[in-house]
C-alpha positions in Angstrom: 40.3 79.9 105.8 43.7 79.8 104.5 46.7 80.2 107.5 47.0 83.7 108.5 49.8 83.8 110.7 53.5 82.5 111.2 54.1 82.6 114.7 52.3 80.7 117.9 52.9 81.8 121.1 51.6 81.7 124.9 51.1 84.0 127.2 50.3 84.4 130.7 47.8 87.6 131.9 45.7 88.5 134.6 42.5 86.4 133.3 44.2 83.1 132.0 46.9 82.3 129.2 46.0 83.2 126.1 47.2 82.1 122.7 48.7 84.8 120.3 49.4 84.8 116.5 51.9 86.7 115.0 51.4 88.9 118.4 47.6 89.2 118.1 45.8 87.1 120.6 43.0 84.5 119.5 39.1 85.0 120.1 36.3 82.4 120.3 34.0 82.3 117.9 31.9 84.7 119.8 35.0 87.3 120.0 35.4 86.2 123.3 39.2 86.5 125.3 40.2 82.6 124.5 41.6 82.7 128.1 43.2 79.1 128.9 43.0 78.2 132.9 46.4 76.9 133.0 50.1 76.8 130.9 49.5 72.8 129.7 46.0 73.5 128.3 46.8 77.0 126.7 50.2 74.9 124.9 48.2 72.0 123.8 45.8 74.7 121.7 48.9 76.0 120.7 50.0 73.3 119.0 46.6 73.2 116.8 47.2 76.0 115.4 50.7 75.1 115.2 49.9 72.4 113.3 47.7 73.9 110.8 48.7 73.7 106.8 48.3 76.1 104.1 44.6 76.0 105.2 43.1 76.3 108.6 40.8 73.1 109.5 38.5 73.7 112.2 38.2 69.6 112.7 41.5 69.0 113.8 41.6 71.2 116.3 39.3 69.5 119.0 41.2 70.9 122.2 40.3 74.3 120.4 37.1 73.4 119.6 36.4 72.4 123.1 37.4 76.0 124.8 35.6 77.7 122.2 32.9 75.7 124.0 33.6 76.1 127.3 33.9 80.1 127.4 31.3 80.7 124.3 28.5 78.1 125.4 28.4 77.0 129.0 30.5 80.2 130.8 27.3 82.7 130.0 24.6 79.6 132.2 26.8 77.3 133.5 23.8 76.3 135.8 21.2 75.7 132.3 24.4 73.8 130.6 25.1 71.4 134.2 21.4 70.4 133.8 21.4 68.9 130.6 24.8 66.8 131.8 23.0 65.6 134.9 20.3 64.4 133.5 22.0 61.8 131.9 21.9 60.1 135.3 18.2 59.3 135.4 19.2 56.4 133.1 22.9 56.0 133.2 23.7 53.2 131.0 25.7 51.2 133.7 21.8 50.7 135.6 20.3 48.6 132.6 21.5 45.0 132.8 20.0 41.8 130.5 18.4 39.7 131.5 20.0 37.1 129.3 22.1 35.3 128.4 23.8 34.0 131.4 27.2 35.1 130.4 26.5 38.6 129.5 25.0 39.2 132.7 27.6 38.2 134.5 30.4 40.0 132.2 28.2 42.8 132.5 28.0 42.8 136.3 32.0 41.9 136.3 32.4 45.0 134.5 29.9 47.8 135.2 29.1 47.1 139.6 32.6 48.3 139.9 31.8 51.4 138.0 28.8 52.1 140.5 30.6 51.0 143.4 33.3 53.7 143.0 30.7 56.3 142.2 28.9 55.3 145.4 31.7 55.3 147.2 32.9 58.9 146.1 30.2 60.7 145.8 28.3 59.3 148.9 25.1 57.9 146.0 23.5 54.7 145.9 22.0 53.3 142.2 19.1 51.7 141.5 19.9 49.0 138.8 17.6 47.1 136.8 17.0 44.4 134.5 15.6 44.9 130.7 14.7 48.4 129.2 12.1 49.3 131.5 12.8 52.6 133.0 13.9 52.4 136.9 13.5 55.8 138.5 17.2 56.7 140.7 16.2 58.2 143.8 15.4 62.0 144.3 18.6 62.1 146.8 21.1 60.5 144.1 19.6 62.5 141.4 20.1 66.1 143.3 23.6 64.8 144.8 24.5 64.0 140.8 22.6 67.5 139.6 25.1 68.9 142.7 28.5 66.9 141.1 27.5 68.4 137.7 26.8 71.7 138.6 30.3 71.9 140.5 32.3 71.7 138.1 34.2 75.1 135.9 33.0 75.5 132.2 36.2 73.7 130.8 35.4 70.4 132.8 31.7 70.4 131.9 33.5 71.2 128.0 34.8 67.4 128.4 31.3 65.9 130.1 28.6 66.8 127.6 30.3 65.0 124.9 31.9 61.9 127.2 28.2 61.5 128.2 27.0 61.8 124.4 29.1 59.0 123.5 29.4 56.5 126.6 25.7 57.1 127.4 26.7 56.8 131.1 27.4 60.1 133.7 29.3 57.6 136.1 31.7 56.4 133.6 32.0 60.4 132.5 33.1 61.0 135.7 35.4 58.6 136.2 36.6 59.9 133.4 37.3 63.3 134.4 38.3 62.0 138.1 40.9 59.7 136.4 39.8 56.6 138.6 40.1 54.0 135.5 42.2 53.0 132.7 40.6 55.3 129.3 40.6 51.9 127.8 38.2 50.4 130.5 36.0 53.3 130.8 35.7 52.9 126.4 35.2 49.5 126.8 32.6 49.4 129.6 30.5 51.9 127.5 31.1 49.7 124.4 30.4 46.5 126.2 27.0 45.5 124.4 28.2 46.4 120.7 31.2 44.7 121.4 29.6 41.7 122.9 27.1 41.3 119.9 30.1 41.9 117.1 31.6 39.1 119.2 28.9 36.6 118.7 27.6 37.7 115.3 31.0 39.2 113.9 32.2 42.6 112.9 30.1 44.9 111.1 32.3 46.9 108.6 30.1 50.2 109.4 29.8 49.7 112.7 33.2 48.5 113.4 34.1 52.1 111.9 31.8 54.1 113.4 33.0 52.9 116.5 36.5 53.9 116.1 35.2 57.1 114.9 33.6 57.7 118.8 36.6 56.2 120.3 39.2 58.5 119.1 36.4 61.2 119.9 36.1 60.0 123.6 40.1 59.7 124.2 40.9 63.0 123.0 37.7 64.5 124.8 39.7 62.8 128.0 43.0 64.2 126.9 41.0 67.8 127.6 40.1 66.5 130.3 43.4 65.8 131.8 44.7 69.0 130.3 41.8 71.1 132.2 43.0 69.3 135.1 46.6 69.8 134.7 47.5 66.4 134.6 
């Protein structure tokens, strides 16, 4: 679609703040009100469309993308949409250890207990972890306190989850995420640990190496939302 409009603008109603072009406000793909819950979020989108060229492009506008999400997709069963999040902690990444060699079993404990330790901790949850691929069942109490978490949180927040999930393969580290309890650059890591210790010891894969990038710059601007949803 080529660019429409000259002007951008914010502004603040009864039901959120809203995004206007040339005066006209903006509408999800489902002709929803794109009703933003606060000022930062609402002037981040802004500045998509801001940004835009001669020609509209739908990919780099991922905070856009991400409330077109929130209000179009998980708004109308918020409950339905928390399920498919939570279920991710049946067999959160973090729980699966090697069994060898020595020292990634200890870099992986070094780097993932703390993870379940703060999760523990916060949530009031204990984790059953495991060595090997062999599914380990969590326990019914950790896995209806986790369906609980989920299921707490507004439609923009569990906007950020689903995909942080997707890519870490871990609900604890999604969390933390969204919480802000670790460095971005930890929490990528930590999810990345195995690839990255395999590239280590076999070297870089060109494909892989760029693929990875690829879901890195996905999972810190999924956390930007995140803070923006938040108001941080």
């Amino acid at each position: 679609m080529k660019r429409f409009y000259k002007e951008v603008s914010t502004v603040a109603l009864g039901d959120g703040h809203h995004i206007h072009l040339d005066g006209r406000p903006v509408r999800t793909p489902a002709r929803m009100a794109l009703a933003l819950p606060n000022a930062a979020l609402a002037e981040a989108i802004a500045q998509e469309w801001r940004d835009q060229g001669e020609k509209i492009d739908p990919a780099s506008m991922p905070i856009t993308g991400l409330a077109n999400a929130a209000i179009d997709q998980i708004a109308p069963n918020p409950t339905a949409f928390a399920e498919t999040i939570s279920v991710y902690g049946e067999s959160d990444l973090l729980c699966y250890r090697a069994d060898t060699p020595s020292e990634l079993v200890a870099h992986q404990a070094k780097t993932w207990q703390p993870l379940l330790d703060w999760a523990s901790a916060r949530y009031d949850i204990s984790f059953t972890v495991t060595s090997g691929i062999i599914h380990v069942a969590q326990s019914p109490a950790t896995l209806a306190r986790l369906r609980e978490i989920v299921g707490a949180q507004d439609a923009f927040t569990m906007a950020a989850l689903s995909p942080l999930v997707s890519l870490s393969g871990s609900l604890v580290i999604s969390l933390a995420v969204i919480e802000n309890a670790f460095e971005r650059d930890a929490l990528w890591q930590a999810a990345e640990l195995d690839e990255i210790w395999q590239a280590a010891q076999w070297g870089e894969d060109d494909e892989a190496t760029a693929r990875r990038a690829i879901r890195e710059a996905e999972f810190h601007r999924t956390a930007r939302f995140a803070d923006l949803v938040r108001g941080r």
